[in-house]
N, C-alpha and C positions, 0 to 999 in steps of 0.2 A: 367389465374387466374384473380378475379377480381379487388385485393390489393395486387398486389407481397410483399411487401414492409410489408404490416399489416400479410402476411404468411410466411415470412420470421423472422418477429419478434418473431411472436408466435411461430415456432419452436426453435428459443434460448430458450423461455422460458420454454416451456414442453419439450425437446427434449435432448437439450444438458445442460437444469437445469442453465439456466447461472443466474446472480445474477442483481435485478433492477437496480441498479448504470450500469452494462452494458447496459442493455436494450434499458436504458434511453441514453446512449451513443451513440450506432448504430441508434436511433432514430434520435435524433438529425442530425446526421451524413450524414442518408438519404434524410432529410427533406433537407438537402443543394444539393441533389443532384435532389430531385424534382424542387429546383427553378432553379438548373441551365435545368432542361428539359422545363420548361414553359408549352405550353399545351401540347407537342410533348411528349409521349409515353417513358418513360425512360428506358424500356427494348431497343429502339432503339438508345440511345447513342453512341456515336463512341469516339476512342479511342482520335481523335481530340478533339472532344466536351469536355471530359474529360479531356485532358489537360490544355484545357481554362478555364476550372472549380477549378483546382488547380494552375492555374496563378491570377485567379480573387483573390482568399483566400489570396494568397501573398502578393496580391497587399491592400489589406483588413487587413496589420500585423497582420494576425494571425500566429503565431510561426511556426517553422519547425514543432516542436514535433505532434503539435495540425493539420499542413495539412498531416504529417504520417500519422497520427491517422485513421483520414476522407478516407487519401486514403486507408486505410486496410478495412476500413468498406465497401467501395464502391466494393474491389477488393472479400472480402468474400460472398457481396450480389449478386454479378452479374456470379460467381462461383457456388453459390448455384442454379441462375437460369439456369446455363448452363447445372449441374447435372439434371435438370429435362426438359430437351430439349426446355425451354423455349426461349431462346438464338443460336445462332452454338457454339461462342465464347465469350470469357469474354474480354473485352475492354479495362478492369484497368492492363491487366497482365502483360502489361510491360509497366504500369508507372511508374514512381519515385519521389518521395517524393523531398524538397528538404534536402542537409545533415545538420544534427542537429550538434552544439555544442556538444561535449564530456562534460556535469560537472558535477562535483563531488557530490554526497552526503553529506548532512549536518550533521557532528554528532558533540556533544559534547564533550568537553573536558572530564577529569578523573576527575578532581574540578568540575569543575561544576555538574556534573550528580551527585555527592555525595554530595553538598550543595544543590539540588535538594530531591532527594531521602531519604537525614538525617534530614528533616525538621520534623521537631515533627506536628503530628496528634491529633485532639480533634473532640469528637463527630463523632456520622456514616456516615455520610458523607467522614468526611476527612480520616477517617479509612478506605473507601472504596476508594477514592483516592489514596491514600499510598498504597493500597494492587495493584489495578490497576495500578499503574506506576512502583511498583516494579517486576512486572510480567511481563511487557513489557522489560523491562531491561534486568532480568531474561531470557528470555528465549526468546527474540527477535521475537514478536510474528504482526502481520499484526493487525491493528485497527479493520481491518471485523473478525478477527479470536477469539480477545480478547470480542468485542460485542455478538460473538455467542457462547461464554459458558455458560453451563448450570450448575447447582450443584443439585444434583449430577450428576458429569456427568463426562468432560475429566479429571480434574483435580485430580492426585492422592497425596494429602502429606505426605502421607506415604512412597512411594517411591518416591518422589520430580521428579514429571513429569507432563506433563499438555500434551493432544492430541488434535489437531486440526486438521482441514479440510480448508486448503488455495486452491490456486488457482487450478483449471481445478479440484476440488471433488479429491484431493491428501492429503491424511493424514498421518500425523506425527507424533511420539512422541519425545518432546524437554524437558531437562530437567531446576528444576526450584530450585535455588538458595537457600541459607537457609533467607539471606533476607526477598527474595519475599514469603516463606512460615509463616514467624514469620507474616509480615504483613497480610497473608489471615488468618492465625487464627485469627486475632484482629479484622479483616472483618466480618468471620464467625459467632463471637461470638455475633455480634448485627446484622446479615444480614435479621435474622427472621422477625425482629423487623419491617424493610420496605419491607421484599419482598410479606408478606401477600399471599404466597402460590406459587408464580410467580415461575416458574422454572432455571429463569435468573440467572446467578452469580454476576451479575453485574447489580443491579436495582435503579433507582433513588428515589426522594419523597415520589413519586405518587406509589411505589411499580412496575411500566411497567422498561422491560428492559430497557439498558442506549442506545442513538443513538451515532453513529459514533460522529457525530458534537457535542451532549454533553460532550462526553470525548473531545474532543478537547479542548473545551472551557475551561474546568475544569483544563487539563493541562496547557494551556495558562495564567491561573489565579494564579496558581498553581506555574508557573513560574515565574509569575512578581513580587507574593505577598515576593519568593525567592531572587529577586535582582538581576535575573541574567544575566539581560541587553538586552538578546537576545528572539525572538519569536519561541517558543519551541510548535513542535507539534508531533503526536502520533510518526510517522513515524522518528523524529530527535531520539527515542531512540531504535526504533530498528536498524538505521544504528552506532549508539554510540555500541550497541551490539555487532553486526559485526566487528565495528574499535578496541574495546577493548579488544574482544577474541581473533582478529587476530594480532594484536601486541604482546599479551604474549605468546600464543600458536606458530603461524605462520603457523597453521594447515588447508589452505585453506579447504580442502575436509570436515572436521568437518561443519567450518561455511557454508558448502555450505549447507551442511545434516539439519541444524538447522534452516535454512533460508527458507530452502523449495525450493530454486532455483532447477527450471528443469536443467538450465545450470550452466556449473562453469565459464564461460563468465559474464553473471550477477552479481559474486560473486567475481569475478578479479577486480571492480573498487575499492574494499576495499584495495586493494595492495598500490591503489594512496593515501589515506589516509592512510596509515603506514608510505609509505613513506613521506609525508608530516609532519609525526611524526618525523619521522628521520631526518630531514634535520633543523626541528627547532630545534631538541637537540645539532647537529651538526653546528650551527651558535651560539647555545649558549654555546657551549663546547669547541671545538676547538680554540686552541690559534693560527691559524693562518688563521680562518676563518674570524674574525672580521677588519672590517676595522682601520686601527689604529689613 
């Protein structure tokens, strides 16, 4: 073939539907792996060369996480050439990454998400903020997930549920708080007013839907304009979601169902922030925990 690399991309996209943020990811990913071939033929890589290639990146501090990453992209590209007999063998298959740090997920305290979230709303804008970050709360929803609703569309407030479509085209229905429903009425009620037809639920000025990185901003703003010391983004309140259902309930399988995790491994680190829960209660409770 005469762009593996530009055929391999293009079947992510038409084939297994993947989404530009990955695209763009395996892209990149590959483009590291064209310079480590130079002018030499990168289907002929060896398992050596490859090695050197993620010794160079180390040696480059880029993060464990980030030469994972590289090495799955490498290891999916050169698997796909092997399914079309481009290859004998895939080179990356028994390489390894090197081991990442275990940490934690960032979520918010129980104060803080509620001097957050109880902050009074003026004008469409901030109405449309407030309905957005209570829905995230709500119903623990991924930033790509909340960017792609539609109205009409997943959201029912009738029966207080919203359905999306996260990761690998798996669809959910998670249910949505009385909250986050009071806010999308107040949303709803002037949404017309900027969407000018747009199908979006979530649209900005200009009436075009909102991008991932807009709501960030918006939150971030959102959070400082609150006091709340710390740099708050999409994702710090869906794992707040996670930490707070699972301290009262203790129903991992629920939050796994709500989260959308394939695995309940993914959904086990929230166990560390419980117990991180418990153990500040327990230094501040205990009369024979504190040092005297």
């Amino acid at each position: 073939m005469a762009d593996p690399v530009a055929s391999f991309l293009d079947e992510l996209a038409i084939q297994r539907r993947a989404s530009l943020h990955t695209i763009d990811a395996y892209r990149r990913d590959l483009e590291r792996l064209r310079g480590l071939a130079g002018e030499a033929d990168i289907t002929g890589l060896n398992p050596v060369a490859l090695r050197r290639g993620l010794m160079q990146l180390h040696a480059q501090d880029l993060s464990p996480r980030s030469i994972a990453r590289v090495l799955s992209a490498w290891r999916s590209f050169y698997a796909w050439l092997a399914r079309r007999g481009a290859i004998a063998q895939n080179p990356a298959e028994g390489l390894k990454a090197p081991k990442r740090p275990r940490t934690l997920p960032k979520a918010l305290g129980l104060e803080q998400t509620m001097a957050l979230l109880d902050a009074p709303a003026e004008g469409p804008l901030e109405l449309r903020d407030a309905a957005m970050f209570e829905l995230f709360y709500s119903s623990g929803l991924r930033l790509s997930e909340l960017v792609s609703l539609d109205w009409p569309g997943g959201l029912d407030l009738q029966q207080g549920e919203v359905t999306v479509t996260g990761k690998r085209q798996k669809t959910r229905v998670v249910p949505v708080g009385e909250k986050a429903r009071e806010a999308m009425v107040a949303w709803l009620a002037v949404r017309d007013n900027l969407a000018r037809g747009n199908t979006a639920l979530f649209v900005g000025r200009s009436g075009t839907r909102l991008t991932p990185r807009a709501v960030e901003l918006r939150l971030a703003q959102w959070a400082q304009r609150q006091g709340l010391g710390v740099h708050v983004h999409p994702h710090m309140l869906r794992h707040s979601f996670a930490s707070h259902v699972l301290q009262s309930s203790g129903d991992l399988r629920a939050v796994q169902e709500m989260l959308g995790h394939a695995s309940i491994a993914a959904t086990q680190i929230y166990t560390h922030l419980d117990f991180q829960h418990l153990a500040k209660i327990y230094d501040s409770a205990h009369p024979r925990a504190k040092k005297a």
